[in-house]
Structures are given as structure tokens and as C-alpha cells.
N, C-alpha and C positions, 0 to 999 in steps of 0.2 A: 392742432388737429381740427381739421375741422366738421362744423356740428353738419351731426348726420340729420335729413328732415325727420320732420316727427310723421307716424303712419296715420290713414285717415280716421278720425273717431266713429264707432259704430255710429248708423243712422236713431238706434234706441238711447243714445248717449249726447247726441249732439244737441243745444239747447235748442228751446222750440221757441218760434218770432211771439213777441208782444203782440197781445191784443190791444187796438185804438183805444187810448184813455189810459193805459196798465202802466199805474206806476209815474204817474205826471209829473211827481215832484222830482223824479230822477234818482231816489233811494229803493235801492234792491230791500224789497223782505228779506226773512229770514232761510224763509224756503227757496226760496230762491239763493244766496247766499252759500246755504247749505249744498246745494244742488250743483254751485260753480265750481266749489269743494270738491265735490266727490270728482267730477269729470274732471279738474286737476290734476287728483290725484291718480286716476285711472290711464290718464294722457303721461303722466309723468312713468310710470310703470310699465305703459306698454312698449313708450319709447325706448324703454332699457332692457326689456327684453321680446318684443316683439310679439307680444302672445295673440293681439286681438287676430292676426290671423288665423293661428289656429285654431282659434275658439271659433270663427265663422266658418272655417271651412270643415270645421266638424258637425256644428248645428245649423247651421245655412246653407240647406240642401237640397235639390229638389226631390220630388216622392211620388211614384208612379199613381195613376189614377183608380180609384178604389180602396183606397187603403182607409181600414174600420177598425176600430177596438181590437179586434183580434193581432194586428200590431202592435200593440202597448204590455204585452205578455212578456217580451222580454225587458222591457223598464221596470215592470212590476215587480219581476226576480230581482233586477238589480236592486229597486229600492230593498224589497226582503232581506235581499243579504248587507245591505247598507244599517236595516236596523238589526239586524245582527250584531252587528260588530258593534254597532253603538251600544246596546245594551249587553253584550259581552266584555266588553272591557269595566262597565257597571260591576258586571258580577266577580269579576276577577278580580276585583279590588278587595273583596271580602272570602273569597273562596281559598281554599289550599289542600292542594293536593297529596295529603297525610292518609296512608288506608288504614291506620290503627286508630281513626276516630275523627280526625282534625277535618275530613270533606263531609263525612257529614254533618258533625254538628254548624259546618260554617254555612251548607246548605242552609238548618235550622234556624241559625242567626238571621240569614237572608230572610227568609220570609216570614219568620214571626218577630223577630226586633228590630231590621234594619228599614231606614227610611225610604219607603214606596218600596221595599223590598220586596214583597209577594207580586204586587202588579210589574216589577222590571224583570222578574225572574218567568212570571207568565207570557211574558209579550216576548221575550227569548224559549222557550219552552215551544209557542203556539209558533210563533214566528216560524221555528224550524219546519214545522209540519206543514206550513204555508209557503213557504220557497219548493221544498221539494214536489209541493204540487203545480207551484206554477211553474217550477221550470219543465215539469213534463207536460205541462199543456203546451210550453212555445214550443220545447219540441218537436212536439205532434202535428203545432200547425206548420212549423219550418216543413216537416215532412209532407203533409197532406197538399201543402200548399207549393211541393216541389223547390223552395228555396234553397236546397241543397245542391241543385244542380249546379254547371259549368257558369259563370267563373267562382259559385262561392262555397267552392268544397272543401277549403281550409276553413271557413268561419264555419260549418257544420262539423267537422274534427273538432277544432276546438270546443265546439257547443259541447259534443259529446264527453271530451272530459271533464269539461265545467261539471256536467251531469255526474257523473261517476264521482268526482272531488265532493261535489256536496252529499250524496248516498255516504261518500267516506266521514265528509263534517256531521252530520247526523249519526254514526253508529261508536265514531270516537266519542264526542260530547255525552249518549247515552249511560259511559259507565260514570261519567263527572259526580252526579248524587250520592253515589256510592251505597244505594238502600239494597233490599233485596232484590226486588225485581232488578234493580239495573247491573247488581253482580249476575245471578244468574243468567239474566240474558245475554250478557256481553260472554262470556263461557258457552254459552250458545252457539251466539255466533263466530267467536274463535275458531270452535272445533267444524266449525259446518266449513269455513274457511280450509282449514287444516286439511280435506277431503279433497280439495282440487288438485290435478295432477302437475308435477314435476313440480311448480313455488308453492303448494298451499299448504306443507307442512313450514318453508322457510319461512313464508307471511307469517303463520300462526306463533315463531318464534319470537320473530319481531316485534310481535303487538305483545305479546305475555312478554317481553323483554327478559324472556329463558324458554326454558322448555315447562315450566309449571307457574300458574297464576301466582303473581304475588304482591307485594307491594309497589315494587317496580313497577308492576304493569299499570297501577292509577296514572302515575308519573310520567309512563311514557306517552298513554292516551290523553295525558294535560297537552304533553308536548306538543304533539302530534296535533292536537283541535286547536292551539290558540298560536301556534306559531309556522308549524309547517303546512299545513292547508290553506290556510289563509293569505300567506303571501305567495303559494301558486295560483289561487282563485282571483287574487288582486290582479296578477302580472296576466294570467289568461283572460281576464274581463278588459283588459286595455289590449292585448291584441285583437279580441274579438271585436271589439268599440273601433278600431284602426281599420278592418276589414271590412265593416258595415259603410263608415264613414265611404271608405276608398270605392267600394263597389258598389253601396245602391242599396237597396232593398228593392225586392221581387216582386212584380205586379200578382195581382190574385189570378189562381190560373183558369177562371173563365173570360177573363178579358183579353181580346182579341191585340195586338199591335195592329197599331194603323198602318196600314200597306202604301207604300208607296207607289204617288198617280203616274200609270205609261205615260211616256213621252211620244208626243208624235212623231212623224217623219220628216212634217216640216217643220216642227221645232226643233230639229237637231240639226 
């Protein structure tokens, strides 16, 4: 069979020339050494499965003129929901989902005996309240800023269930401590649910996992926040990643397109 060539190595990857004098005796340091290492290994991987392309053609793009901080709103949600998951799986490690005592006292455990417990349980806590606000600032500016227009009105659909999915990550996770405020309020909002016409009695079934609050219902809201939200928020964050890449991102809408210059009569 024969060997297929190897693809080109990125230009941040490929070694960079000696400096006159660097290394006279003809032995590599360590850093350097180390450094051949990696790029080896990184050539031998990509040749097996060809990724450096895609990785350029997702981050090596070009980006209309004017673009400001108010761009990095939708990075920022992603990182939020990034340390979500990191710091959820943290707590999941200690939590259980038992409503005749076992979530909360494992709450309890979390932040007064377990290790950085209080600060991993807050930084998921505050976290959540910090994604749902940024993602309704990129929102806002997708909207203000007309990014939803022609051709990117799928990656605005999907913005908007991302939107809706996380409002859902935040009010399933709410009942998880299992105290009072977060029973009553999650019965709250059940029954406010329960009020919308022809599905908001079938939803309010769903989430009580009966027709009356019960223990089920902690169980199904585990279910729900740590398994089924999260791998649509995954799977919809990589089409929307696909869409961005593929179409661009939207100049700001006071900046003009350069027009292109008449041609003469005798230059045609």
C-alpha cells in the first residue's frame, strides 16, 4: 500500500530557524528536544486522521472589519456552559438524588465537609446565573446587530433553542438542593407551566413524573438536568460552531460595504 504524504504542519507548529551562534556544539537542548517531541507527535496524528484541516478551517478565518468585544459574548456563554459541566460533574460525584433526605444532606456534605466544596458548588450556582445572562446579551446583539438575517437564519433558530434549553438547565437544576425554597418554587413553577394551553397540563405531567409531586419527580428533574439537556446543548452548540464557521460572521451594521469601482467604457 502505498504511504499516503503527510499534510502540511500548521505554520504555529513548524520549528522556527536558529539563531547565528544557537547551539554550536551541534546538541539540541532540552526545550528544544521536547519541542521536536510534540510536533512528532502531533504530525503523526494528524497524518492518521487528518484533523489539522479542520481545525484551520474552523479557527483560521477571516472577520469582517469592526468587530469589538461585543463579539466574544457568544465565547463567553460557551466558556460559562464549559465550566458548568466541569463543575457539575464535580458535584455529581457526591450528590443523590433521594427526596426522603439523601439530596439534601449530600448538598450539606458538599459544602460544609467536602474538599473546596462550598467554592465548586458556588462557582456552579453563580455560574448558572451568569450563562443565562450572557447568553441573552449575544442574543440581543445577534438581534440589534441584524446577524440573523439571510443566510444565517438557522444559526439564529438554533441560538434560540440553545436559549430556551438553558432557561430549561436552570429551572430543572433549581429543585436539585431539595430545601424549601427550592420545593416550593419548583410547584410554582410546575403549575404556572400546567396553565398553558393544549401541552401545559401534559408538560406539568412529565416533570411531576405523575399527576402529584413526589419523589419521582427529584429523579426525573436529576434526569433531565444532567443527562438530557446537556447532550442537546452539546449536539446544538456544534451545529451552531458548523454555521458560524461555514457563513461568517456579520459586519456591524453601520459599516458600509465597499462598492464596487464603475468600469469605464473604454476599459471594457
Amino acid at each position: 500500500m502505498p504511504r499516503l504524504p503527510a499534510p502540511p504542519i500548521p505554520k504555529a507548529l513548524q520549528p522556527k530557524p536558529k539563531r547565528p551562534g544557537q547551539n554550536g556544539n551541534g546538541k539540541a537542548s532540552p526545550t528544544e528536544v521536547a519541542q521536536e517531541a510534540g510536533i512528532s507527535v502531533v504530525d503523526w496524528i494528524d497524518e492518521r486522521t487528518s484533523l489539522s484541516g479542520g481545525i484551520r478551517w474552523m479557527l483560521f478565518r477571516k472577520v469582517p472589519r469592526g468587530v469589538n468585544w461585543y463579539y466574544t459574548l457568544g465565547s463567553a456563554t460557551m466558556f460559562a456552559f464549559l465550566s458548568q459541566a466541569v463543575t457539575g460533574v464535580f458535584l455529581a460525584m457526591y450528590y443523590r438524588p433521594d427526596a426522603t433526605g439523601g439530596a439534601y444532606e449530600s448538598m450539606r456534605y458538599i459544602v460544609d465537609d467536602a474538599f473546596l466544596g462550598q467554592f465548586v458548588r458556588g462557582m456552579h450556582k453563580w455560574g448558572a446565573s451568569v450563562m443565562v445572562i450572557l447568553i441573552f446579551l449575544h442574543m440581543g446583539r445577534v438581534f440589534f446587530f441584524g446577524a440573523y438575517k439571510y443566510p444565517r437564519e438557522m444559526t439564529w433558530i438554533i441560538g434560540v433553542v440553545l436559549l430556551i434549553l438553558t432557561l430549561a438547565m436552570s429551572f430543572t437544576g433549581y429543585l436539585l438542593p431539595f430545601d424549601d425554597r427550592a420545593y416550593w418554587a419548583t410547584i410554582v413553577g410546575v403549575n404556572i407551566n400546567g396553565t398553558a394551553p393544549f401541552l401545559g397540563p401534559y408538560l406539568s405531567d412529565f416533570l411531576r413524573a405523575g399527576p402529584e409531586f413526589g419523589a419521582t419527580t427529584l429523579s426525573r428533574f436529576y434526569a433531565i438536568h444532567m443527562l438530557l439537556l446537556p447532550g442537546l446543548i452539546i449536539a446544538l452548540i456544534g451545529a451552531h460552531l458548523y454555521l458560524v464557521s461555514k457563513l461568517g460572521i456579520s459586519a456591524p451594521p453601520w459599516l458600509k460595504p465597499h462598492e464596487e469601482p464603475e468600469l469605464d467604457v473604454a476599459e471594457v
